[in-house]
C-alpha positions as CSV (number, residue, x, y, z in Angstrom):
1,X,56.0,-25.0,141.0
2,X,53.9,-27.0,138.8
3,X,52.9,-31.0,139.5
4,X,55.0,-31.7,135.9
5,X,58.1,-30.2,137.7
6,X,57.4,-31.7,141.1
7,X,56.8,-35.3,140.2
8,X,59.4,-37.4,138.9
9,X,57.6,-40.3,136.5
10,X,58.7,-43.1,135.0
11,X,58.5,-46.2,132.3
12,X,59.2,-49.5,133.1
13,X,60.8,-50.2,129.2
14,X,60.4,-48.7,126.5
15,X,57.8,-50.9,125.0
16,X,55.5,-49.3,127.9
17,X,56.2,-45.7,125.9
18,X,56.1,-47.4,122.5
19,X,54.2,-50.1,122.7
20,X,53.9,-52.2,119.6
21,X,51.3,-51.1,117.6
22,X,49.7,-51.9,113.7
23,X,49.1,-47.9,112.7
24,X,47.3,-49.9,109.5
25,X,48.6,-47.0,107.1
26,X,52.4,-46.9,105.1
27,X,53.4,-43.6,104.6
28,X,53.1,-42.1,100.9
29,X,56.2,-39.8,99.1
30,X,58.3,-37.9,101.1
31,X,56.3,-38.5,104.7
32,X,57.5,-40.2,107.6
33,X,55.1,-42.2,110.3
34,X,55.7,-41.8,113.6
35,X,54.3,-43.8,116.8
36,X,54.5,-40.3,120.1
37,X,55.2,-41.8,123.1
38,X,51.9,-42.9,124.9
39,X,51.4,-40.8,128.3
40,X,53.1,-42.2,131.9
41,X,50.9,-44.0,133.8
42,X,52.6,-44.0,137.5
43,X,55.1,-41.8,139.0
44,X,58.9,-43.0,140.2
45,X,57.3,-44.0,143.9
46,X,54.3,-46.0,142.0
47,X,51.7,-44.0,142.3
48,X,49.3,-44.2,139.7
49,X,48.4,-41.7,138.0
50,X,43.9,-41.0,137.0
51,X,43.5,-41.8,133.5
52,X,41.9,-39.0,131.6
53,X,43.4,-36.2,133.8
54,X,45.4,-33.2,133.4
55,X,48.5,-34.7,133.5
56,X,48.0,-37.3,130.7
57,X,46.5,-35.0,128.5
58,X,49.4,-32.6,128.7
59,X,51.6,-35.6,127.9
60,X,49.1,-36.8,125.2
61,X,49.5,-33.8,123.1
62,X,52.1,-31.9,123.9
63,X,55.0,-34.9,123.9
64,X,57.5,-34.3,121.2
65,X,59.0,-37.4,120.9
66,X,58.5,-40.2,118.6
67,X,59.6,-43.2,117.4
68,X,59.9,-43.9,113.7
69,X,57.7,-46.5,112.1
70,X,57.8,-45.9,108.2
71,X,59.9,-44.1,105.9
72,X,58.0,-43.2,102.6
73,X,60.1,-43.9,99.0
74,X,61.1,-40.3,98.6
75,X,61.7,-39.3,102.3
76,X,65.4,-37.6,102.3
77,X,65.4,-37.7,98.3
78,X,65.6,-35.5,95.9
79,X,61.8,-34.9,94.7
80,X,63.0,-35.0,90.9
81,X,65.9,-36.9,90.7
82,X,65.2,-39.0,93.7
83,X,68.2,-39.3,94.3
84,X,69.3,-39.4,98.2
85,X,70.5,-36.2,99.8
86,X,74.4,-35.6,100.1
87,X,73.5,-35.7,103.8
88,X,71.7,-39.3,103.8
89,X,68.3,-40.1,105.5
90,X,68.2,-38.1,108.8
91,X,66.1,-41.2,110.2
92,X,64.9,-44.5,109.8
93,X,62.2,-46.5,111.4
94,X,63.4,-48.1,114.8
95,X,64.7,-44.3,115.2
96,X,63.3,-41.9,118.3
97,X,63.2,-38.1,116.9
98,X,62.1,-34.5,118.2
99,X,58.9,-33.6,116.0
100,X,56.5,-30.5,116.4
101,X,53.9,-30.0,118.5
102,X,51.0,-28.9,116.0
103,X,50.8,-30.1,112.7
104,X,50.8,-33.8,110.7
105,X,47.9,-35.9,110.1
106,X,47.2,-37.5,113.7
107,X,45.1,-40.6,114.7
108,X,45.2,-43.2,117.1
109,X,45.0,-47.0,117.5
110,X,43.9,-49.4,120.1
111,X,47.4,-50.8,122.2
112,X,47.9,-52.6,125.3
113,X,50.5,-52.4,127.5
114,X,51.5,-55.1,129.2
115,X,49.1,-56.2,132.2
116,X,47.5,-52.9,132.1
117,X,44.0,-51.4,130.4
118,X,43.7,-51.3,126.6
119,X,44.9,-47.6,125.9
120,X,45.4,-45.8,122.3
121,X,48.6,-45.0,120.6
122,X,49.0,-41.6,119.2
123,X,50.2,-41.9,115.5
124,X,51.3,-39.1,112.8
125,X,52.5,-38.5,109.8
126,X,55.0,-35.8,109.1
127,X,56.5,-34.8,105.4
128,X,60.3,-35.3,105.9
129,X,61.1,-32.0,106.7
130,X,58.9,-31.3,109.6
131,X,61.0,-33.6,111.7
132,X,63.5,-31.8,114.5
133,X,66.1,-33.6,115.4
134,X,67.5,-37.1,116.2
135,X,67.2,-38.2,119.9
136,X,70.4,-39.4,121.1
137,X,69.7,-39.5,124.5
138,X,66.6,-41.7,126.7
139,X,63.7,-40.6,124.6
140,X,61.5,-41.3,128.2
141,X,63.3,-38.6,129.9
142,X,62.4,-35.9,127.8
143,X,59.3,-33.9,129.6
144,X,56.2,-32.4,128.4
145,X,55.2,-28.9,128.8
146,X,52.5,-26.8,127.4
């Protein structure tokens, strides 16, 4: 059994895993902007967790959860008519959503979350389509694996 499976982490709120950031770029066409959620710092008991290790690099790039920060003018439109699809917008920025692993155009920005160390934000922007799925549940309990 790995250390992801044996040690249960948590967030104090979810401004900790999405803190407020300025991603200083508004999506284009049909792209969306996403904010992943930045990597625990501390385990369930408090223990807190090296900065730079294995652990927060697995959750650094391999989280798949996102919050939504910008919607682009032809995200969920027709790319002719621009008219919206019969099905509506499958997000909108306040939204959390299931994205892929590889693939957007990543960089981060300079955050900091609460008391703690100044730490970076991973941001992305995906074309409308990329995106997997709406998260209806906590989007903090979803794990990362490799």
């Amino acid at each position: 059994m790995d250390l992801m499976n044996r040690v249960t982490f948590s967030y104090d709120d979810i401004d900790q895993a999405f803190p407020p950031c300025d991603p200083g770029v508004e999506p284009f066409g049909s792209r969306v902007l996403v904010q992943v959620r930045t990597p625990m710092r501390k385990t369930a008991g408090g223990i807190m967790l090296v900065r730079g290790g294995d652990t927060e690099e697995t959750e650094y790039w391999s989280v798949q959860v996102a919050k939504v920060l910008a919607v682009g003018p032809l995200a969920f439109k027709n790319r002719t008519t621009r008219e919206p699809w019969p099905e509506g917008a499958w997000c909108e920025p306040g939204d959390f959503v299931r994205t892929p692993k590889f693939g957007g155009d990543r960089w981060t920005v300079k955050v900091k979350i609460g008391t703690e160390d100044e730490t970076e934000a991973l941001i992305v922007i995906y074309n409308d389509l990329d995106l997997i799925g709406d998260v209806t549940g906590d989007p903090t309990k979803i794990k990362a694996f490799i």
